[in-house]
C-alpha positions as CSV (number, residue, x, y, z in Angstrom):
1,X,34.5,21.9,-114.1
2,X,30.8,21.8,-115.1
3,X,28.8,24.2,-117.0
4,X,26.3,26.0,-114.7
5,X,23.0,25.0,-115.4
6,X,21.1,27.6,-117.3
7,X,17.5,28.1,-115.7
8,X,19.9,28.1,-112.0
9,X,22.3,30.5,-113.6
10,X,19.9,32.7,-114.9
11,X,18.2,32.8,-111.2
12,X,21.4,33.6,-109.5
13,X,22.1,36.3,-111.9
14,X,18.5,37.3,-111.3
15,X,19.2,37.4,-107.5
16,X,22.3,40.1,-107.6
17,X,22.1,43.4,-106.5
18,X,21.7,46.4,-108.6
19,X,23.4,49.7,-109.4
20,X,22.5,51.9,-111.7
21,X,25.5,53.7,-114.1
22,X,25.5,57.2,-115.5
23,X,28.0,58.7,-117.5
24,X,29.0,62.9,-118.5
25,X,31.4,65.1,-120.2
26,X,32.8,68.0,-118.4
27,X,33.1,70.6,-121.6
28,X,34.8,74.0,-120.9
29,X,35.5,77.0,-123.0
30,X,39.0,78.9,-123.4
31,X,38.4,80.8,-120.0
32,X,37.9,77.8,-118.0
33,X,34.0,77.7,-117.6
34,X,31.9,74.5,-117.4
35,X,29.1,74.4,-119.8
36,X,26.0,73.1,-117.7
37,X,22.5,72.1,-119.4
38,X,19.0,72.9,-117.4
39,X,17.1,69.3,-117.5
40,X,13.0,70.1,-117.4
41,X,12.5,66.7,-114.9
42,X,14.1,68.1,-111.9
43,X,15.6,71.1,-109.7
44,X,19.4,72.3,-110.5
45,X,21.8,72.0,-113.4
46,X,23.9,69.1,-114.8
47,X,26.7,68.3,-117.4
48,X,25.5,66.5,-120.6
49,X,25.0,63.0,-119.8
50,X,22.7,60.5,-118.5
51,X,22.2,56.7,-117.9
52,X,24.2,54.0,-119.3
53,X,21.9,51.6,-121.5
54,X,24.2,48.7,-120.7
55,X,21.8,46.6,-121.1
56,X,22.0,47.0,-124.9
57,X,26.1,46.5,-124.3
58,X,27.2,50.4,-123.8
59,X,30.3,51.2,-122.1
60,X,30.2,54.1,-120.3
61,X,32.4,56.1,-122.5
62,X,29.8,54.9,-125.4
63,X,27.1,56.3,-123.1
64,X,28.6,59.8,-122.7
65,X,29.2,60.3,-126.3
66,X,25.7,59.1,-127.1
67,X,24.2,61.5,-124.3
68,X,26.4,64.3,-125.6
69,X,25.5,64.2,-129.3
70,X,21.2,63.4,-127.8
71,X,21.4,66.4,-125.1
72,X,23.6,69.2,-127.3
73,X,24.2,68.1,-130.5
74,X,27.8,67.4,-130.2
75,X,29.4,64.2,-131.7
76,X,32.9,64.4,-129.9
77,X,35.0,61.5,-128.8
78,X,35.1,62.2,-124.7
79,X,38.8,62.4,-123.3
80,X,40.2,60.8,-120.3
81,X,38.2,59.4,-117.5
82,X,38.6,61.9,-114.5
83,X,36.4,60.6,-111.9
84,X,34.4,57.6,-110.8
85,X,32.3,58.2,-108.4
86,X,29.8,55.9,-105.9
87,X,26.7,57.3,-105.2
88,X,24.2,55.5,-102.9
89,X,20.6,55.1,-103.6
90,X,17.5,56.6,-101.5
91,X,14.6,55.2,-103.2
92,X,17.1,53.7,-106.4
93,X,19.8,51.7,-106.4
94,X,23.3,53.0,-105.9
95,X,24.6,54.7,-108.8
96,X,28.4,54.5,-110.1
97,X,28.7,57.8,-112.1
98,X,31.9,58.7,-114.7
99,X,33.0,62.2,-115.6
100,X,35.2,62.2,-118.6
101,X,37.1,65.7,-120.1
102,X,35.8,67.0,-123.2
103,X,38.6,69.3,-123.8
104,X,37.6,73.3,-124.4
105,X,35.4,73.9,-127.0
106,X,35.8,76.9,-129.5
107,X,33.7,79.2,-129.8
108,X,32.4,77.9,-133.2
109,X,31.4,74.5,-131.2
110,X,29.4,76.6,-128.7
111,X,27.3,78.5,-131.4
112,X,26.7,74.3,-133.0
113,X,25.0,73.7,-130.1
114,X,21.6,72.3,-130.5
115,X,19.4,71.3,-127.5
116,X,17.2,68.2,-126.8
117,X,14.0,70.3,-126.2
118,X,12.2,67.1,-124.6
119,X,14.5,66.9,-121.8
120,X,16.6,70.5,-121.5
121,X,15.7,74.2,-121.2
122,X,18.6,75.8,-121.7
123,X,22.7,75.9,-121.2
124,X,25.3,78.0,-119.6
125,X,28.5,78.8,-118.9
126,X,29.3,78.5,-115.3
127,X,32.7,79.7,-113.6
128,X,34.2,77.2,-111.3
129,X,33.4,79.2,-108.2
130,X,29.6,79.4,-109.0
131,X,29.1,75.7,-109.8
132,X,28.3,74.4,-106.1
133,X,25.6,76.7,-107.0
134,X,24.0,75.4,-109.7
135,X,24.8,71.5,-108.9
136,X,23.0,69.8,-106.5
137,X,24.4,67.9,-104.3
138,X,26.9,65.1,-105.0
139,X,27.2,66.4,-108.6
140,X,28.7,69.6,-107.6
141,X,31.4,67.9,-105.6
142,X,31.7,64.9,-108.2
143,X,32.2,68.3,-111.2
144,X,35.1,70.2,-108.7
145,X,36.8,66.9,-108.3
146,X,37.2,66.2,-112.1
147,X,38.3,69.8,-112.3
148,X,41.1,69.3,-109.9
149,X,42.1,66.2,-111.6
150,X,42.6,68.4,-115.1
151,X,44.3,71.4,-112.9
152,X,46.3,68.8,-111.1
153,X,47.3,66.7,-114.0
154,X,46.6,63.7,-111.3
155,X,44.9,60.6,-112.0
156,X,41.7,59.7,-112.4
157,X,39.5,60.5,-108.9
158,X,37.8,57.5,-107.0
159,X,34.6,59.3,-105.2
160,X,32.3,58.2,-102.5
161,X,29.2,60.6,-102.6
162,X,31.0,63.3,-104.5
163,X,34.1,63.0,-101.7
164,X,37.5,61.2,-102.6
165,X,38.5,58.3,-100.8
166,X,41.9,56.3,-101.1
């Protein structure tokens, strides 16, 4: 077997589709509510988290421990990956988007918090029933899916626009 050439190589690799990746932490507190932070780029609410800089060789596990210490000053190994979700693109690329579980925080944690003023307004603590509320689209679906992974004790969810599949 031969060594592909280089310049051709790099042209094929050039050539392959895109997809963006994105990674967040769903953090709760001892009553079971979902801390959400207010970005100040767009409409709705989010979990900490944000794009991937694989690029520069981060995993997505790397990326939502980086976004999490950025966004609300935590530093916080995330826990288990609970759902993986496909998200196609109108106007992007597709984006594949992980949720991992960032246990319940204590109360001492929530009062550490420290906001990244250039991107966030604010941060809440949402109950599970209100969250389709304050998530738009997708997200909303992708966040109750990881939610009924932890209630569950199940696996880790495969998503198709915020929808299992499989």
């Amino acid at each position: 077997m031969t060594t592909p050439d280089i310049p051709d190589y790099a042209t094929y690799i050039a050539g392959l589709p895109r997809v963006l990746a994105g990674a967040a932490t769903v953090f709760r507190d001892a009553g079971g509510r979902v801390l959400l932070v207010e970005p100040n780029y767009r409409d709705g609410w989010a979990l900490p988290g944000g794009t991937i800089e694989s690029d520069a060789g981060e995993t997505p596990r790397q990326g939502a421990r980086r976004e999490t210490l950025e966004e609300i000053g935590l530093d916080r190994e995330p826990g288990r990956l609970l759902a993986v979700d496909w998200v196609p693109g109108t106007g992007r690329p597709p984006l594949v988007s992980y949720i991992y579980d960032g246990g319940v925080l204590a109360e001492e944690e929530f009062k550490a918090i420290r906001l990244q003023e250039e991107e966030l307004l604010s941060w809440r603590l949402v109950p599970r029933d209100e969250l389709a509320a304050h998530l738009p689209g997708s997200l909303g679906h992708r966040v109750l899916a990881a939610l009924d992974v932890l209630t569950e004790g199940t696996g880790t969810a495969e998503l198709e626009n915020g929808h299992r599949v499989g």
